[in-house]
KOLBA-518521 format. One record per atom (N, C-alpha, C): residue number from 1; chain; atom name; x, y, z. Coordinates in pm, 1 decimal. Example, Ala and Ser with C-alpha at 12.3 -4.5 7.8 and 13.67 -1.06 7.14 Angstrom:
BEGIN
[1,A,N,[1319.0,-569.0,780.0]];
[1,A,CA,[1230.0,-450.0,780.0]];
[1,A,C,[1320.0,-330.0,780.0]];
[2,A,N,[1285.0,-225.0,708.0]];
[2,A,CA,[1367.0,-106.0,714.0]];
[2,A,C,[1290.0,3.0,787.0]];
# end
This chain:
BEGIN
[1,A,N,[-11592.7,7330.5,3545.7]];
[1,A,CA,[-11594.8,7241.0,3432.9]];
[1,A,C,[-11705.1,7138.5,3453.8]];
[2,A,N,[-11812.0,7101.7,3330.6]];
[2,A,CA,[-11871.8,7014.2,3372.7]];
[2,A,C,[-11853.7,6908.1,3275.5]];
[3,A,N,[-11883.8,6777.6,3334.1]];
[3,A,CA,[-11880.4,6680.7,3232.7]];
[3,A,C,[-12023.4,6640.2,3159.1]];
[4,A,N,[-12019.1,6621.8,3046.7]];
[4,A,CA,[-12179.6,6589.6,2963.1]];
[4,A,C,[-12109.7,6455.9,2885.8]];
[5,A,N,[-12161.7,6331.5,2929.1]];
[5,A,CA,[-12065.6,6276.8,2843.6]];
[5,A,C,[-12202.2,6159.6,2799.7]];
[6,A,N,[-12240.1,6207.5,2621.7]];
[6,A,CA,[-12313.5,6141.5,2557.9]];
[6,A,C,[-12259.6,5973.9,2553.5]];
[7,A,N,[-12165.6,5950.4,2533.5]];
[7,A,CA,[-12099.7,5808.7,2487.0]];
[7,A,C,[-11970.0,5784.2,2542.4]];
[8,A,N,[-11953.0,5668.4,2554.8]];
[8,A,CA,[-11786.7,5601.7,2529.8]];
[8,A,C,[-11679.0,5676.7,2448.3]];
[9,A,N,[-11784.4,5667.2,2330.3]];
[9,A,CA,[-11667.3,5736.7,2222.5]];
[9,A,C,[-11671.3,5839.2,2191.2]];
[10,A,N,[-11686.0,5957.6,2224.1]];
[10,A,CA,[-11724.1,6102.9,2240.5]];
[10,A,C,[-11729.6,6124.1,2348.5]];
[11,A,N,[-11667.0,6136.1,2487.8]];
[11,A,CA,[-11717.6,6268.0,2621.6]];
[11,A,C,[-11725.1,6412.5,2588.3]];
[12,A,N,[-11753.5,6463.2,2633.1]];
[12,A,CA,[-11788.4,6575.4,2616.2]];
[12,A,C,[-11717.1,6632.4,2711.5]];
[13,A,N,[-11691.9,6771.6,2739.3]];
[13,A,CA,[-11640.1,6857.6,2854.2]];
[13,A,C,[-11623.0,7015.9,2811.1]];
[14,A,N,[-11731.5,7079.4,2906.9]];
[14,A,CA,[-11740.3,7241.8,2895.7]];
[14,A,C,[-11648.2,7314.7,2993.5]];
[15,A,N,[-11532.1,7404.3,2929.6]];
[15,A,CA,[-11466.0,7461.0,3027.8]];
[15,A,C,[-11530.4,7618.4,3034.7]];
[16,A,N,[-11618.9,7651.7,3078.0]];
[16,A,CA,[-11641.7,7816.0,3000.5]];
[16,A,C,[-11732.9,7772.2,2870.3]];
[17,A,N,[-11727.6,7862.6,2792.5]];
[17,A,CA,[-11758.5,7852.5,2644.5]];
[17,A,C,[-11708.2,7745.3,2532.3]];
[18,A,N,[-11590.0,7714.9,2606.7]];
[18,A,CA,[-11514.3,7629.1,2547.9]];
[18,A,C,[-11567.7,7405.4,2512.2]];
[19,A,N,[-11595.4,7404.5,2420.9]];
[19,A,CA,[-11625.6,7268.8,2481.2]];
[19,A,C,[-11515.3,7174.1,2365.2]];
[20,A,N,[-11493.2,7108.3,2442.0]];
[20,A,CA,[-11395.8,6976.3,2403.7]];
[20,A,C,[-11467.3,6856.4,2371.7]];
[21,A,N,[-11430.0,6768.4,2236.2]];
[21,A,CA,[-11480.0,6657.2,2229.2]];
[21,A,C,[-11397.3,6611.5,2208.9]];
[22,A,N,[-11384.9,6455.8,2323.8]];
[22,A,CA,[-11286.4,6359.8,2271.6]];
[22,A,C,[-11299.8,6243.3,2247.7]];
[23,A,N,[-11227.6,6182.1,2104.5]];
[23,A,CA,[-11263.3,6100.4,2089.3]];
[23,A,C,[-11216.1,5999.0,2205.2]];
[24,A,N,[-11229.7,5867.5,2227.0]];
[24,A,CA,[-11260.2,5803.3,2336.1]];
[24,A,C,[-11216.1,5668.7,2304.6]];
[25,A,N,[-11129.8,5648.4,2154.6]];
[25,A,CA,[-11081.0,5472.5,2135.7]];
[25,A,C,[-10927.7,5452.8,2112.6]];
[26,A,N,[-10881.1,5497.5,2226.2]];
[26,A,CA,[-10724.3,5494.3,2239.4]];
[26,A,C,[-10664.8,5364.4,2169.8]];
[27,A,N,[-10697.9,5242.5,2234.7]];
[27,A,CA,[-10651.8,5144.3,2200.5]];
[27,A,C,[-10662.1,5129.7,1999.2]];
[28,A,N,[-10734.2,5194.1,1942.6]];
[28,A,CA,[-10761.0,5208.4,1823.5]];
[28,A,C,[-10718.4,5349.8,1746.5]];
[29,A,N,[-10634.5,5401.6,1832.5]];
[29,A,CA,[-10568.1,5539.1,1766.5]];
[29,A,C,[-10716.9,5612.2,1725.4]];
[30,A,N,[-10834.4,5616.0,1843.5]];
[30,A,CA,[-10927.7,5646.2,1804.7]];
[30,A,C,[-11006.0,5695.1,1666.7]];
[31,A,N,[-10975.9,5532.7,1594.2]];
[31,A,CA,[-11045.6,5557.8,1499.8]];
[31,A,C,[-11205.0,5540.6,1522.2]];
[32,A,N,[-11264.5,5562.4,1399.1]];
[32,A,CA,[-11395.9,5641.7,1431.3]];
[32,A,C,[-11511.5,5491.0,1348.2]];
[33,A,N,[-11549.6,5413.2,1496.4]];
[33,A,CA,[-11654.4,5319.0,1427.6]];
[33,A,C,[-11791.2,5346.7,1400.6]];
[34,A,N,[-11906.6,5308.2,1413.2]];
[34,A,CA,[-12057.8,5392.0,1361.5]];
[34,A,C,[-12097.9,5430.9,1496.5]];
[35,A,N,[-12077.8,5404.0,1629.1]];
[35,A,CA,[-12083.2,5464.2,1680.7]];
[35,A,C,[-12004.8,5575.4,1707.1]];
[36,A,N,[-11886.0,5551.9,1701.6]];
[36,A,CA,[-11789.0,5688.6,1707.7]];
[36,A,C,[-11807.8,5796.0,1627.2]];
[37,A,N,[-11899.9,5765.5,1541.5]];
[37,A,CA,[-11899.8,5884.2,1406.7]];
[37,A,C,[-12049.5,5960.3,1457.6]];
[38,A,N,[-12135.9,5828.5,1498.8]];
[38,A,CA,[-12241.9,5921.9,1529.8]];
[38,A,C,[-12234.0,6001.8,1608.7]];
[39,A,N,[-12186.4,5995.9,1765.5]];
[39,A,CA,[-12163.2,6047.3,1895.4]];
[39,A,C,[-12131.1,6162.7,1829.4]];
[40,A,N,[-11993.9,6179.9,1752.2]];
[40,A,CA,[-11970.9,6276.0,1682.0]];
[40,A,C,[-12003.8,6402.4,1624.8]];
[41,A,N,[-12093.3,6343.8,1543.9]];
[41,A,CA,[-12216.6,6431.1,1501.3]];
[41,A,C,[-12261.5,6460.2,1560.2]];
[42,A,N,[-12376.3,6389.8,1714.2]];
[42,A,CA,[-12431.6,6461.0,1731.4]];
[42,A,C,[-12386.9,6543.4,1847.5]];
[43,A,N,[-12297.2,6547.6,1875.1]];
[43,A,CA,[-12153.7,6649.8,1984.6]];
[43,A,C,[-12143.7,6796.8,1889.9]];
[44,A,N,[-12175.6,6752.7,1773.9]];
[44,A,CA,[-12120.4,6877.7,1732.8]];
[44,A,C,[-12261.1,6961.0,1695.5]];
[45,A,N,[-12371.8,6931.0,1653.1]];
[45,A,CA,[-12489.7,6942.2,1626.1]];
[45,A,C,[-12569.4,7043.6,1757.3]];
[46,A,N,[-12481.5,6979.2,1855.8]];
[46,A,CA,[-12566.2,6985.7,2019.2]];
[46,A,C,[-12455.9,7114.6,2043.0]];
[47,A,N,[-12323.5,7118.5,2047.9]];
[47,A,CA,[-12256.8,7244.7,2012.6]];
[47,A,C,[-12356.4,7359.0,1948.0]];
[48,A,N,[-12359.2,7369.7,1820.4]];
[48,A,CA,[-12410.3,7409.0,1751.6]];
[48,A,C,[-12559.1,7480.3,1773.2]];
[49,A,N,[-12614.9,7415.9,1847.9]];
[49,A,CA,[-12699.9,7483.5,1920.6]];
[49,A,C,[-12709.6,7470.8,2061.2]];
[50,A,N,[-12624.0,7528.8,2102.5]];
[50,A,CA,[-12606.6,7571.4,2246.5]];
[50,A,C,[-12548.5,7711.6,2246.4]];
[51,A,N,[-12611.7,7808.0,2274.6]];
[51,A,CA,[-12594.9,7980.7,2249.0]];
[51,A,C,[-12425.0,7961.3,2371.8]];
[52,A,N,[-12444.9,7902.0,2466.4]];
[52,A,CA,[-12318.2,7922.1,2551.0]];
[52,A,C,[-12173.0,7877.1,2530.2]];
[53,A,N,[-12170.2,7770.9,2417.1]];
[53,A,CA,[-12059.3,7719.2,2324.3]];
[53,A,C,[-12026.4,7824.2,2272.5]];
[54,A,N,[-11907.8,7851.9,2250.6]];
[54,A,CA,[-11803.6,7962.7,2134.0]];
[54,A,C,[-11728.6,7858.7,2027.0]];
[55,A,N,[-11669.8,7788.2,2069.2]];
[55,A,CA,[-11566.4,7742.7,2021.1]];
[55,A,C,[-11572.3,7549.4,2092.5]];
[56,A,N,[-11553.3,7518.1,1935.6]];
[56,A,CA,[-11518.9,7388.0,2005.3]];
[56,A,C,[-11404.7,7274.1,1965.8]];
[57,A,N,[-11351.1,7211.3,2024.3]];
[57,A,CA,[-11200.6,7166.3,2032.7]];
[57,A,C,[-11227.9,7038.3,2023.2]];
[58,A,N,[-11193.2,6924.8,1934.9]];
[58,A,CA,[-11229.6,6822.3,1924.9]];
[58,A,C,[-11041.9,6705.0,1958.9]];
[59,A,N,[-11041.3,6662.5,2045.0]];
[59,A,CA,[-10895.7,6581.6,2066.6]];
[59,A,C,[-10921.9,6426.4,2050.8]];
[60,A,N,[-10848.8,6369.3,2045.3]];
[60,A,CA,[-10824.1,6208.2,2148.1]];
[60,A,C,[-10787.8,6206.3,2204.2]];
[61,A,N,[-10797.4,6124.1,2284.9]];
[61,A,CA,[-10729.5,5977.5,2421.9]];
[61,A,C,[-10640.4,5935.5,2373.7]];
[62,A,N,[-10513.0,5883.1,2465.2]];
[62,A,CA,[-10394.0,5823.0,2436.4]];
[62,A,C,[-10293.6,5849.0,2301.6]];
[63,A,N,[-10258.1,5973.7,2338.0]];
[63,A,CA,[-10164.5,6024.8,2253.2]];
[63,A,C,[-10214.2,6034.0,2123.7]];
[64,A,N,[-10343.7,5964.9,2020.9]];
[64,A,CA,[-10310.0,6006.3,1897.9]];
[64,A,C,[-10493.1,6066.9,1912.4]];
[65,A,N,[-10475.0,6135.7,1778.3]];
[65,A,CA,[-10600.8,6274.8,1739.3]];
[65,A,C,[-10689.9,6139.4,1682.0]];
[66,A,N,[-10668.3,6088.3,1552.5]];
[66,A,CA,[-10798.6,6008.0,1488.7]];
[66,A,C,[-10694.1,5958.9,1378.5]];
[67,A,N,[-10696.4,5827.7,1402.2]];
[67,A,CA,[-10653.9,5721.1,1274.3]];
[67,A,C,[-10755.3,5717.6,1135.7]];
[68,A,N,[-10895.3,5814.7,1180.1]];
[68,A,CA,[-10972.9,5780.9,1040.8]];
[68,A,C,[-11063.3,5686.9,1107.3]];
[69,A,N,[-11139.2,5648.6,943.6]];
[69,A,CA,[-11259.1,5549.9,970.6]];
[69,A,C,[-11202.5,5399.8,1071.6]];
[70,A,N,[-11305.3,5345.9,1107.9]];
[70,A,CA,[-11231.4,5236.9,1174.6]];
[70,A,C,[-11259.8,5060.4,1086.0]];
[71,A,N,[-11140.9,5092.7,1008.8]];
[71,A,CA,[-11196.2,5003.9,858.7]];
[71,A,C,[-11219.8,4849.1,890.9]];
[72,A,N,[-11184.9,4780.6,1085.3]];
[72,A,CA,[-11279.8,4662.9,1095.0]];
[72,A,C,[-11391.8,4705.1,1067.2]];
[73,A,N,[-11501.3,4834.1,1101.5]];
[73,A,CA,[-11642.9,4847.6,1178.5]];
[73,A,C,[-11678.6,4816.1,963.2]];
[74,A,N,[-11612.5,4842.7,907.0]];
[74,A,CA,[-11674.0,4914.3,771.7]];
[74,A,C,[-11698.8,4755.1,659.2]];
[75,A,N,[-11800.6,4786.8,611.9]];
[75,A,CA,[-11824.8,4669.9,522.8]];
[75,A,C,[-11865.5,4729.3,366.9]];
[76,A,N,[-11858.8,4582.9,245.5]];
[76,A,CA,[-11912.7,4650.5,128.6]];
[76,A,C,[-12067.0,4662.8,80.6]];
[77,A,N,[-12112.3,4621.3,227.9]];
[77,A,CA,[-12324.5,4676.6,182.5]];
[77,A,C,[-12340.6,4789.1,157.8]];
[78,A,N,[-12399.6,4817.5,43.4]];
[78,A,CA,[-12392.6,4979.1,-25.2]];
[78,A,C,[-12515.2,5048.6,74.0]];
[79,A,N,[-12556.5,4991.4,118.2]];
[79,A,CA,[-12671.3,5060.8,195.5]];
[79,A,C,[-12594.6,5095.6,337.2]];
[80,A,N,[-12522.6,4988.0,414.0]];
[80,A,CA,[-12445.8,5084.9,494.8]];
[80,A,C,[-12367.7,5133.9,449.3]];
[81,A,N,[-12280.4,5145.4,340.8]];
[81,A,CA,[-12197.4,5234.2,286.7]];
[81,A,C,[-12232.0,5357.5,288.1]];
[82,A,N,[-12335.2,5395.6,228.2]];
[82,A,CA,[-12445.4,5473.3,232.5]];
[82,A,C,[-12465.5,5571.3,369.5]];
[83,A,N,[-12542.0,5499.1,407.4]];
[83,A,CA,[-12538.9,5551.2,573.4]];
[83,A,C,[-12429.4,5609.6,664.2]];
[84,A,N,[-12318.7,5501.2,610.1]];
[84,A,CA,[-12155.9,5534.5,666.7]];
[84,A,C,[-12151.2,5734.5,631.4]];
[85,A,N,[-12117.1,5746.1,457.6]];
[85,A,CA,[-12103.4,5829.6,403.8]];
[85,A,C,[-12195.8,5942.4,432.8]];
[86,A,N,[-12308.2,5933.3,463.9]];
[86,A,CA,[-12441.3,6022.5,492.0]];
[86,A,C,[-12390.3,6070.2,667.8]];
[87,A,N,[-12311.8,6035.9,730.3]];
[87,A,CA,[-12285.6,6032.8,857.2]];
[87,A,C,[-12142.1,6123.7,868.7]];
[88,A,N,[-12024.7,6067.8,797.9]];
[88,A,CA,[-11929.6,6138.3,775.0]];
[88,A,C,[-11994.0,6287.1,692.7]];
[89,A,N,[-12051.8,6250.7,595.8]];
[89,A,CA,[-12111.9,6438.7,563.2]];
[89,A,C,[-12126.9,6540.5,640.0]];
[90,A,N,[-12229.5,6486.3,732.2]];
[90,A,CA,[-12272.2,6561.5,876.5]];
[90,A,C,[-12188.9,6605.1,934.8]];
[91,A,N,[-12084.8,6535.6,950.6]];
[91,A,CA,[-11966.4,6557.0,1032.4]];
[91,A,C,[-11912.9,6697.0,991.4]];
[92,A,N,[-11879.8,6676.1,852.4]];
[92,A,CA,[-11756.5,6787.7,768.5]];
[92,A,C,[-11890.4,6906.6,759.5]];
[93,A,N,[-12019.9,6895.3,738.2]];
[93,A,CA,[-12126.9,7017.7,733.4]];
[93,A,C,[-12090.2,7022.6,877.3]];
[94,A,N,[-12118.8,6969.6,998.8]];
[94,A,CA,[-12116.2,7083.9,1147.4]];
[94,A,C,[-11984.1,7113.2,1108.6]];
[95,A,N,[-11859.5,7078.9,1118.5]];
[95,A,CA,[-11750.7,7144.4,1156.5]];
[95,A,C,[-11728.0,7305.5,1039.5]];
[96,A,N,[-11777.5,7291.3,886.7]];
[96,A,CA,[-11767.6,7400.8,823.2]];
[96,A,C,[-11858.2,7503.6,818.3]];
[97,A,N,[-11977.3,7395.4,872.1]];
[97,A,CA,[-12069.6,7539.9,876.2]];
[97,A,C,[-12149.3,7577.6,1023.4]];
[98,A,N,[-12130.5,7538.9,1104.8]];
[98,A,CA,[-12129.5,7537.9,1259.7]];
[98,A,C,[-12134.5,7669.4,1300.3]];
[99,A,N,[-12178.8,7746.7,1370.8]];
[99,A,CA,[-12154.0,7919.0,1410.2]];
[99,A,C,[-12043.3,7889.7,1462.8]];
[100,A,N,[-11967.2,7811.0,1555.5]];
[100,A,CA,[-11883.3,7831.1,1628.5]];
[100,A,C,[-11737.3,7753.1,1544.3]];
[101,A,N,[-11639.0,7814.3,1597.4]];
[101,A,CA,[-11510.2,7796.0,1544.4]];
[101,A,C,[-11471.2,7641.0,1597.3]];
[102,A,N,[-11424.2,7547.0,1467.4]];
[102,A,CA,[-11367.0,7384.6,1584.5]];
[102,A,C,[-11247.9,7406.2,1529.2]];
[103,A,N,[-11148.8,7384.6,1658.5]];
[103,A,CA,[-11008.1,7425.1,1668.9]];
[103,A,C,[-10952.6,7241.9,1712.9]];
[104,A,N,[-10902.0,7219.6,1588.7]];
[104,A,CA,[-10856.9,7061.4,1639.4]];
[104,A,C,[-10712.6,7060.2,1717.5]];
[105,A,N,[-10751.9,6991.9,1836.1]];
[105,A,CA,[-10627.2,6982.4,1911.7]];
[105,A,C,[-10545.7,6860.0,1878.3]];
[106,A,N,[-10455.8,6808.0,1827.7]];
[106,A,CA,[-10386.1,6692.9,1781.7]];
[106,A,C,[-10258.5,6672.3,1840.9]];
# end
């Protein structure tokens, strides 16, 4: 098993083919702030092109999967709104259209 661990809020971990992303903000029912969303993305992006990934498994830390956005980090500037939303996209495009299967562990 090795560890690749881009961020705080995303580690990474390859068992085999297998790679796991977890989110990383227990104390926050790892909800997902602009960093948590990016790490995210690009965990899954970097999946995505890695020929030795099959399958990838996305969990949390401390008992819960993802509370969602993390609605302190979030404000009403339409331009980060914007950005927010342009970020979550990415997200739902790797996981649906990704070669590899993401099997959420919750």
């Amino acid at each position: 098993m090795s560890d690749r661990t881009p961020g705080a809020a995303a580690p990474v971990e390859d068992d085999g083919s297998v790679r796991a992303l977890t989110l990383h903000q227990p104390g926050r029912h790892n909800a997902l702030d602009p960093t948590g969303r990016q790490e995210l993305l690009t965990a899954l992006r970097d999946a995505s092109r890695d020929e030795r990934c099959r399958a990838v498994v996305p969990t949390g830390a401390g008992g819960s999967f993802c509370a969602g956005g993390d609605i302190r980090s979030m404000t009403p500037v339409p331009e980060e709104s914007a950005a927010r939303t342009e970020v979550v996209t990415g997200i739902v495009r790797a996981v649906v259209r990704g070669p590899e299967p993401v099997l959420v562990a919750v």
